[in-house]
C-alpha positions as CSV (number, residue, x, y, z in Angstrom):
1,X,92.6,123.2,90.6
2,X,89.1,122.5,90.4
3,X,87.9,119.0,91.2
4,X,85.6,118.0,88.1
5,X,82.1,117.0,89.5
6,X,81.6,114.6,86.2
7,X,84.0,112.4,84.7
8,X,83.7,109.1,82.9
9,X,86.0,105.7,83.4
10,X,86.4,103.3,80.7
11,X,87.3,99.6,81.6
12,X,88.7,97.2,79.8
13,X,89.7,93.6,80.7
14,X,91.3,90.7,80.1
15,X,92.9,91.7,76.5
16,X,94.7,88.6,75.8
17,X,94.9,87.9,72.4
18,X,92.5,84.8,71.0
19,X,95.0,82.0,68.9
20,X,91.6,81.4,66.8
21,X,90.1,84.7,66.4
22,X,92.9,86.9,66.4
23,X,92.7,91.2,66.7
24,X,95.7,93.1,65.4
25,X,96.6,96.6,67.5
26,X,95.7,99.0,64.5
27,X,92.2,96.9,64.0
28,X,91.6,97.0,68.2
29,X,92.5,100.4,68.2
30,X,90.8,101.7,65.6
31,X,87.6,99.9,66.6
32,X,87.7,101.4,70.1
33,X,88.6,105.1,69.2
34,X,85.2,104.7,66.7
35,X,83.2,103.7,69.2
36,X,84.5,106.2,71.8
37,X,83.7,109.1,69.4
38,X,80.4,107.9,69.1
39,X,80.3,107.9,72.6
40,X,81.2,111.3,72.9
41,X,78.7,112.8,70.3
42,X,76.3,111.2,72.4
43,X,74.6,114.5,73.5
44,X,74.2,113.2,77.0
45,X,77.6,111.9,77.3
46,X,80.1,113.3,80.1
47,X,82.7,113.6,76.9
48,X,85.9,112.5,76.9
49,X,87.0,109.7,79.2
50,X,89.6,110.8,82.0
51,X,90.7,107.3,83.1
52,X,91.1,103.9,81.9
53,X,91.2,100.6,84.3
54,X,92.9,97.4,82.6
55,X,92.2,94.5,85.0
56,X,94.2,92.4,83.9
57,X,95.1,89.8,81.7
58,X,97.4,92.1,79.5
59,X,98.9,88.7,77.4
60,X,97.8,85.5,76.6
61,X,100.8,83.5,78.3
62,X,102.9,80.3,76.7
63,X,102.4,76.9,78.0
64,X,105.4,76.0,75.8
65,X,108.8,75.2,77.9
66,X,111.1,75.6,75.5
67,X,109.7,79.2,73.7
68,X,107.6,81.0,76.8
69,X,110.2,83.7,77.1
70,X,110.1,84.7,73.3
71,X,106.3,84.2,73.1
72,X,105.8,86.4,76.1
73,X,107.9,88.9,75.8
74,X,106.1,89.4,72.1
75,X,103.0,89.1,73.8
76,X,103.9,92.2,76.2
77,X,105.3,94.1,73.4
78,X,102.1,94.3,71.1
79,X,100.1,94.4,74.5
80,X,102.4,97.8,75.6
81,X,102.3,99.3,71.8
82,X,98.8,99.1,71.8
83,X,98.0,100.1,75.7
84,X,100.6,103.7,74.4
85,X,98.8,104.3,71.1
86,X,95.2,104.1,73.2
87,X,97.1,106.4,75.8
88,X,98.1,109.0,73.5
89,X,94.8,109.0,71.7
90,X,92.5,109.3,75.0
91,X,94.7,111.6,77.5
92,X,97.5,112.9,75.2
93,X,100.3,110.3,76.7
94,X,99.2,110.9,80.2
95,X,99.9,107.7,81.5
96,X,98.9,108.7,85.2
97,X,95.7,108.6,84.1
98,X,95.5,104.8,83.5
99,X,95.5,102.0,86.1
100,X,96.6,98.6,85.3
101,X,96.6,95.5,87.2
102,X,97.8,91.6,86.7
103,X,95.4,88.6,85.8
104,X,96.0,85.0,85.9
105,X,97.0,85.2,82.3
106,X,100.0,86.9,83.6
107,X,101.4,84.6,85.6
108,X,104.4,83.0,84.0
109,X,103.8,78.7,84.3
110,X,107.4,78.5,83.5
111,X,108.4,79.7,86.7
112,X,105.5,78.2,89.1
113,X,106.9,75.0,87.7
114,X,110.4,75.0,87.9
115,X,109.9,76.3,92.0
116,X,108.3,73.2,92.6
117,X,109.0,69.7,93.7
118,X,107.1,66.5,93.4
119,X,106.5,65.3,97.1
120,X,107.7,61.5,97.5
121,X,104.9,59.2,98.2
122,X,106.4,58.2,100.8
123,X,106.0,61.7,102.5
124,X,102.2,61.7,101.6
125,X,100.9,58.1,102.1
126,X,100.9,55.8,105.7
127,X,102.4,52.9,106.0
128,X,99.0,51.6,106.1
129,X,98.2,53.4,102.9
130,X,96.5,56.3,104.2
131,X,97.1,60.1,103.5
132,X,99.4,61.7,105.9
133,X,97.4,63.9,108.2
134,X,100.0,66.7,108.7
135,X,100.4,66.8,104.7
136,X,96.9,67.4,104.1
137,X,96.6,69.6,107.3
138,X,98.8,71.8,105.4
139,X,97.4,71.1,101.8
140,X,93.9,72.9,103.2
141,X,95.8,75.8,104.6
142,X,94.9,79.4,102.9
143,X,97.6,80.0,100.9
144,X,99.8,76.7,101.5
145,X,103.1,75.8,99.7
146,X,101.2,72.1,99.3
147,X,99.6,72.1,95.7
148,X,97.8,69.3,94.0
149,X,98.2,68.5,90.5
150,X,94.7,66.5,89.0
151,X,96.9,65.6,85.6
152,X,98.9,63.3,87.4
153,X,96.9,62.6,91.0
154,X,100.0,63.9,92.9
155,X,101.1,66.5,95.3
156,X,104.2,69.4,94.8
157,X,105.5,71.5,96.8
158,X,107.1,75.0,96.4
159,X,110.4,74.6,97.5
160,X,111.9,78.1,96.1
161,X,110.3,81.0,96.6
162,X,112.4,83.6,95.4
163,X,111.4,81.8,91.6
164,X,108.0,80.9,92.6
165,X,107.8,85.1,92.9
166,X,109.3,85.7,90.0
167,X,105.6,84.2,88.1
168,X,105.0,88.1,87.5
169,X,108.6,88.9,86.3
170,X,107.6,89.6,82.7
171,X,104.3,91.9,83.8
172,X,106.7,93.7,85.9
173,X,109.3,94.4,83.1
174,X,105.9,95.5,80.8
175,X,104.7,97.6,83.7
176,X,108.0,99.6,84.3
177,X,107.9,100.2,80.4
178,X,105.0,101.5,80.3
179,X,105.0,103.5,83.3
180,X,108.3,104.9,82.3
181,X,110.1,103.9,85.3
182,X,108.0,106.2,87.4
183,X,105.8,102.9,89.1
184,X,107.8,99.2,89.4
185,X,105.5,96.4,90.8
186,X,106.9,95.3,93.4
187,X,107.3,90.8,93.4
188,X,107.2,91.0,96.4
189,X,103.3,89.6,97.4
190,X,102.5,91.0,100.3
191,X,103.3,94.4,98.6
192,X,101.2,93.9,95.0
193,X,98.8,96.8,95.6
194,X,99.4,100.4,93.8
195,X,97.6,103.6,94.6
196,X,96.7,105.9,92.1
197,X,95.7,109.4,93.2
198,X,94.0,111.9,90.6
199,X,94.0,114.9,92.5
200,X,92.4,116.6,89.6
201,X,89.1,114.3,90.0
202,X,88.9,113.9,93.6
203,X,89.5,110.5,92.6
204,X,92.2,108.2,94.4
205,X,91.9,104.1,92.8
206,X,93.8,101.3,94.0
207,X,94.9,98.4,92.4
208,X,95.5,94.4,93.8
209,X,97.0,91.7,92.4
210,X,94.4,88.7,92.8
211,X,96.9,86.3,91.8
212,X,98.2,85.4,95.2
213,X,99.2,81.9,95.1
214,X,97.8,81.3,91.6
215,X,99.7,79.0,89.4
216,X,99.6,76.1,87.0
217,X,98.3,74.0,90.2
218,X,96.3,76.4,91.6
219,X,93.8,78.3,89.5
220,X,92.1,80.4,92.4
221,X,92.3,83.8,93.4
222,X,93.1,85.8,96.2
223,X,94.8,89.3,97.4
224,X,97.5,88.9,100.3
225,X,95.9,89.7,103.7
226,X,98.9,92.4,103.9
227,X,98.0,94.0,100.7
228,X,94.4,95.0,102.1
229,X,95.7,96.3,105.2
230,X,98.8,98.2,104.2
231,X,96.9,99.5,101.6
232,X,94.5,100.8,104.1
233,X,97.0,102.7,106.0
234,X,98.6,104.3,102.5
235,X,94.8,105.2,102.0
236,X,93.9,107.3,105.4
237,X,95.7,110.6,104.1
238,X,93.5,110.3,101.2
239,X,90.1,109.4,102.9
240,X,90.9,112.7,105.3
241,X,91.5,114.6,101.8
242,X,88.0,113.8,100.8
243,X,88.7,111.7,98.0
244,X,86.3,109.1,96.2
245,X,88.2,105.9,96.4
246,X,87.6,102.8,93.9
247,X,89.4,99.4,93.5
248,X,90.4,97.4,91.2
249,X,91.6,93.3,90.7
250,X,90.9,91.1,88.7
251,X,89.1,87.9,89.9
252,X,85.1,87.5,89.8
253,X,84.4,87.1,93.6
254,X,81.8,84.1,93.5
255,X,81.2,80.9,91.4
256,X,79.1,78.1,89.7
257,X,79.5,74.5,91.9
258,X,82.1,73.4,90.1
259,X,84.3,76.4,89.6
260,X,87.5,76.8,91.1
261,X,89.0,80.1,89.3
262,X,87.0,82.8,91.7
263,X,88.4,84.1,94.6
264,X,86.7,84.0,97.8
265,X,84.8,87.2,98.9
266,X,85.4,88.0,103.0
267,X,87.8,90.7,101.8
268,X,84.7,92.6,100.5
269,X,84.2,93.8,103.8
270,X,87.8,95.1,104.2
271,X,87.4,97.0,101.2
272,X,84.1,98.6,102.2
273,X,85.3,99.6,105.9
274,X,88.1,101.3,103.7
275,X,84.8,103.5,102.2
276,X,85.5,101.7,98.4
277,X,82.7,102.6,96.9
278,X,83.1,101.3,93.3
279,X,85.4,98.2,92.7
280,X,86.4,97.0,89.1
281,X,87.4,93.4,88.1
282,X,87.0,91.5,84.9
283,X,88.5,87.4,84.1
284,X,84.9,85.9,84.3
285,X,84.7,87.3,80.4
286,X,81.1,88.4,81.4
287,X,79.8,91.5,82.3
288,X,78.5,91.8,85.8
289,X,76.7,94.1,88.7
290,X,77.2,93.0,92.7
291,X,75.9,95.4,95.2
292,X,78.0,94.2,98.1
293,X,77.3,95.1,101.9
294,X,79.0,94.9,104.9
295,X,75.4,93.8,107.2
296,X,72.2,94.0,107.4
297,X,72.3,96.8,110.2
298,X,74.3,100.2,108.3
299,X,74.1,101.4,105.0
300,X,77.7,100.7,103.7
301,X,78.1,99.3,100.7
302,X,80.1,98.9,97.3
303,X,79.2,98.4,93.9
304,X,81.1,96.0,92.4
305,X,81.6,96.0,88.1
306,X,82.7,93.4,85.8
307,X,84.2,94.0,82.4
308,X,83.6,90.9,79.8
309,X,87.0,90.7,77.4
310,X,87.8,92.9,75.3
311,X,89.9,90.2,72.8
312,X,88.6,86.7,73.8
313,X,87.8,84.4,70.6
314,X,84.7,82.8,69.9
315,X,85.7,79.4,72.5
316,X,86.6,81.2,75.3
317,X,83.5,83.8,75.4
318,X,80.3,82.5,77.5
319,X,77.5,81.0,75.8
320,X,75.6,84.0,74.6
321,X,78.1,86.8,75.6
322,X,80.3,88.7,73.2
323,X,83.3,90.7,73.5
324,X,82.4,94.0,75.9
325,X,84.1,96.3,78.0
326,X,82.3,99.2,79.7
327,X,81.6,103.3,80.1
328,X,81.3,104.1,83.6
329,X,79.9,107.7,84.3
330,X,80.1,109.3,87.6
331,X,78.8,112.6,88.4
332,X,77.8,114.7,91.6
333,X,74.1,114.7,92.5
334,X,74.0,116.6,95.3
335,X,76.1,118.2,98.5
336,X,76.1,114.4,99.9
337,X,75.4,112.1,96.9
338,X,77.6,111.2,93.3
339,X,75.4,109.1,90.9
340,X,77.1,106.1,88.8
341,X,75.8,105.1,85.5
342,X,76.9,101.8,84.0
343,X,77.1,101.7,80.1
344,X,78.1,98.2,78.3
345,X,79.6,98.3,74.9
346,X,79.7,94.8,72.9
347,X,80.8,93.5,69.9
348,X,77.7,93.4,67.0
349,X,77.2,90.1,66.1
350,X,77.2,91.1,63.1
351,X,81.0,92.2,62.9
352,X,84.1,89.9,62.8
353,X,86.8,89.2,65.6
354,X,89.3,90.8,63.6
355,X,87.8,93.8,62.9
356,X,84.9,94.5,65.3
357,X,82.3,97.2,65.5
358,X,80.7,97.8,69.0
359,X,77.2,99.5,70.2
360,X,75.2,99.4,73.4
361,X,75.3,96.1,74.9
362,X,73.3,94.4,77.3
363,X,74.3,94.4,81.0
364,X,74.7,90.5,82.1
365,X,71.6,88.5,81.5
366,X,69.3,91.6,82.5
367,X,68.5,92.9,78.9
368,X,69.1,96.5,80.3
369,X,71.7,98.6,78.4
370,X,72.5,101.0,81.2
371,X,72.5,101.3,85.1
372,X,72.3,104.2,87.4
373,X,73.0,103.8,91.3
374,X,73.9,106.6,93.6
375,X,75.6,106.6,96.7
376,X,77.3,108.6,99.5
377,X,80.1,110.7,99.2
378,X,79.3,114.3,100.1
379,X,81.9,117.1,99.0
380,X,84.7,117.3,101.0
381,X,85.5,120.7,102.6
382,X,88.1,122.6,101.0
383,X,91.6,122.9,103.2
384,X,92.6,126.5,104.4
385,X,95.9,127.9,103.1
386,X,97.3,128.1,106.6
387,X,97.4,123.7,106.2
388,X,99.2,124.6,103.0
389,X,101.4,126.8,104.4
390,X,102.2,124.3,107.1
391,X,103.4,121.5,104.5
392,X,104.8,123.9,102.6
393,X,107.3,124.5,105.3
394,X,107.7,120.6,106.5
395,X,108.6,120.6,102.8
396,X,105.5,118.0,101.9
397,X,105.1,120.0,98.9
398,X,102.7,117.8,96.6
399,X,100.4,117.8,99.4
400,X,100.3,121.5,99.5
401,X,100.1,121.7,96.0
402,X,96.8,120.1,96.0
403,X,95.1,122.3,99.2
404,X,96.6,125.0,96.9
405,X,95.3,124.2,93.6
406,X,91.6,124.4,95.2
407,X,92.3,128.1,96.1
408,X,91.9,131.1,93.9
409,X,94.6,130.9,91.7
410,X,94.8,134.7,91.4
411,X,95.1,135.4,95.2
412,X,98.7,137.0,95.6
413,X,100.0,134.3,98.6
414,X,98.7,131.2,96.8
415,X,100.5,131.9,93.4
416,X,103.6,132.8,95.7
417,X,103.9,129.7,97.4
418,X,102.7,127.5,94.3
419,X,105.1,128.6,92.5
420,X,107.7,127.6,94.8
421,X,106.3,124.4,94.9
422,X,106.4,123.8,91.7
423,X,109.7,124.7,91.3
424,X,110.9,122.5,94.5
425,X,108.9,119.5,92.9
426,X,110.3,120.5,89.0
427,X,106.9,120.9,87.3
428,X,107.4,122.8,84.6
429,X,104.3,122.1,82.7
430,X,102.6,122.9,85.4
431,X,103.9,126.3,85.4
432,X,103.7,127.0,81.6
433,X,100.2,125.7,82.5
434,X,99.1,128.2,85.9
435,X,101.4,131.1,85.2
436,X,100.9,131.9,81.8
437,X,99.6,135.4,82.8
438,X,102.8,136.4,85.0
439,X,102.1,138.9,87.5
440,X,105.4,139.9,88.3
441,X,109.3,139.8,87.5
442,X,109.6,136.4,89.5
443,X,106.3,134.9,87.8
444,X,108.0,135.6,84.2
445,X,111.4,134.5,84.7
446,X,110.2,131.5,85.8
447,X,107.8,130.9,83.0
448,X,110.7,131.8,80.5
449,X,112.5,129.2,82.4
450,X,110.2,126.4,82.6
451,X,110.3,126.5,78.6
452,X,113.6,126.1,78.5
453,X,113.6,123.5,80.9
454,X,111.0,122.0,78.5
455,X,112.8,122.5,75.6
456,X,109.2,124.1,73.8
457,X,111.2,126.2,71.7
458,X,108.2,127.2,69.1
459,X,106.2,128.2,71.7
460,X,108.4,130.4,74.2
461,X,108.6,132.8,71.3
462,X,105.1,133.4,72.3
463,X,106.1,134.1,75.8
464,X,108.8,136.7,75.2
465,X,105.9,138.5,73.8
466,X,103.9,138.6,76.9
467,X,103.8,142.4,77.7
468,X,105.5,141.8,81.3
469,X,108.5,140.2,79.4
470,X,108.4,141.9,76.1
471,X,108.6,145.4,77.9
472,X,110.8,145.0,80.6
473,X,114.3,146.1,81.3
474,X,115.1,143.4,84.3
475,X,118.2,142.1,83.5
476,X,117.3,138.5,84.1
477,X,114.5,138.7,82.3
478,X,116.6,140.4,79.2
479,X,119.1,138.0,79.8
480,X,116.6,135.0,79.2
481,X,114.7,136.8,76.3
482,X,117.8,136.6,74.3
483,X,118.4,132.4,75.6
484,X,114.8,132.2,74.1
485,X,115.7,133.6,70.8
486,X,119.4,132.3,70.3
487,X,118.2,128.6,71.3
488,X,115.0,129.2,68.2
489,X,117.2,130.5,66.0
């Protein structure tokens, strides 16, 4: 396969549906598919968009004790009709081409509260009145089980941790629904990251949770120190593959004075000795562009985007900013260089919440509708089939299905051992899709039985009229020929 040297990324964020300016799915939807095809006419457009990032903030959440499960669970389910309708409509159902992450929004209060006990003030105060040094020792710990609550000037503690973990149980249903089963997020935090390799695009994203520790107390952000480094290690095989890598959370990494919902940004650094070159976030409800670098001395860096939201009400929005989500471009420059363009989309002042229209936005404060940066990230070499044929036989078969895929298709040993790859991995689409011209008796008997397996019974009437199949007197492929026409009739 072909690595595509231009593709385009659309981001959306924080969707979370507005209680004063509400957005129903078939208004949202509709809205977005317009201004997509617009997009697309655009003569200098890339086309149509081969991945979506959601960072975040899929519902609006329930404050309300007694009704938070019902409300939620709604919440999810208009949030995963939606997120499938936009699926179906931009990559035909192909849900590995969208990437998805938690925002604070998603954290369940219910739980954060019910793992937590109020600390006696006995515990916390001297006998001389003073605050207990060990209790605030561990109050100003990175990530402590000490919180402070400002409502009622006291301090809790999280005292069950199993349920404290659970704050992302209803995401984690949503995300299994969506993903079919085929991805779970994981509740446990020092394993919230998800890769997400497009071998198609060269393209390999992955995605943190940025809620660590973020609850009804605690309104900060931060990934778990094991997430960035175990993610690192899951990400060598791809770096040596060549592939461009991109993150995604969903925390803005700095803040005004008096902010305390940003998450602090020394993990930059991680991310860029990693070689991210992009990184995606949204929760700020503003767009944004941070060039991040990791000194003054080399030339490493990392662009990092933020998406405003895509359904915040009029309240919620920053003064002067509308609802906006954003076009990224990327496309090969050069042997050694890809370019990014930036392109913001807002809602028209003009249009209502409920029914919005978008056009070219502003980018933050700037006034500029659209920015271009480009940046390392030469063309990797391509592997030789001998590495293919190695996997092949240590039975890593995805792996050499990709070294494969970049080989002539029509070369005799690399449609041999595709094939049986394809087969030992069961991808039968990916057959009908590569070995629609069989070559020989094996090719077409397994083409004839890939439809079967697919139940396309229109369309393999088609294939028993492939010359190679339609002439020949193999038994099997006679014997198949007539399972093709008994199972149309």
């Amino acid at each position: 396969m072909k690595k595509k040297d231009r593709f385009c990324i659309v981001h959306i964020s924080d969707l979370h549906r507005s209680r004063e300016n509400p957005i129903s799915n078939a208004a949202l939807l509709n809205s977005l598919l317009n201004d997509i095809d617009c997009y697309e006419a655009s003569p200098l457009s890339l086309g149509k968009p081969d991945v979506l990032i959601i960072s975040g903030d899929i519902v609006q959440g329930s404050r309300d004790p007694e009704n938070a499960s019902t409300i939620i669970k709604a919440q999810y389910d208009e949030a995963l009709n939606f997120i499938n309708d936009l699926t179906n409509k931009l990559f035909n159902g192909d849900k590995s081409k969208v990437i998805i992450i938690p925002g604070n929004h998603d954290i369940s209060w219910t739980e954060s509260n019910s793992s937590m006990i109020l600390l006696e003030e006995k515990k916390i105060v001297t006998e001389k009145g003073i605050l207990n040094k060990e209790i605030f020792k561990d109050y100003i710990k990175i990530n402590s089980n000490i919180k402070w609550s400002w409502s009622d000037r006291s301090f809790y503690e999280v005292k069950d941790i199993d349920l404290y973990n659970q704050r992302l149980s209803y995401f984690a249903d949503f995300y299994s629904k969506f993903y079919e089963g085929k991805r779970q997020y994981n509740l446990s935090p020092e394993d919230q990251f998800e890769i997400f390799d497009i071998p198609d695009l060269g393209l390999t994203i992955i995605g943190y949770n940025s809620c660590y520790h973020n609850d009804h107390l605690n309104r900060a952000g931060s990934i778990h120190s094991e997430c960035i480094a175990k993610s690192g290690l899951a990400l060598r095989k791809y770096k040596q593959q060549g592939r461009l890598i991109l993150a995604t959370w969903h925390h803005n990494t700095s803040g005004g004075p008096y902010d305390q919902d940003y998450m602090d940004n020394n993990f930059l650094k991680n991310l860029i000795a990693l070689n991210v070159k992009i990184s995606f976030h949204g929760h700020q409800h503003r767009n944004e562009i941070i060039r991040a670098v990791n000194n003054i001395v080399d030339d490493k860096m990392m662009i990092i985007l933020s998406a405003g939201s895509l359904c915040a009400g009029e309240r919620e929005l920053p003064t002067g900013f509308s609802r906006q989500y954003n076009i990224v471009e990327l496309a090969r420059k050069n042997e050694n260089e890809m370019n990014m363009k930036l392109l913001s989309r807002i809602k028209t002042p003009e249009s209502s919440f409920d029914n919005p229209v978008w056009s070219i936005g502003a980018i933050d404060s700037s006034g500029i509708t659209e920015f271009n940066k480009s940046f390392y990230h030469p063309v990797p070499p391509i592997p030789s089939l001998g590495d293919a044929e190695k996997l092949f036989n240590d039975k890593n078969f995805n792996d050499a299905i990709q070294i494969l895929e970049e080989h002539d298709k029509d070369d005799a040993f690399v449609r041999k051992i595709l094939l049986e790859c394809y087969l030992k991995t069961e991808k039968y689409k990916k057959i009908i899709e590569d070995f629609s011209d069989p070559k020989s008796n094996d090719e077409a008997i397994q083409l004839m039985n890939a439809y079967l397996e697919e139940g396309l019974k229109k369309d393999s009437l088609k294939v028993i009229q492939i010359p190679i199949i339609a002439n020949s007197k193999d038994a099997s492929i006679a014997h198949l020929r007539d399972q093709i026409k008994a199972q149309v009739k």
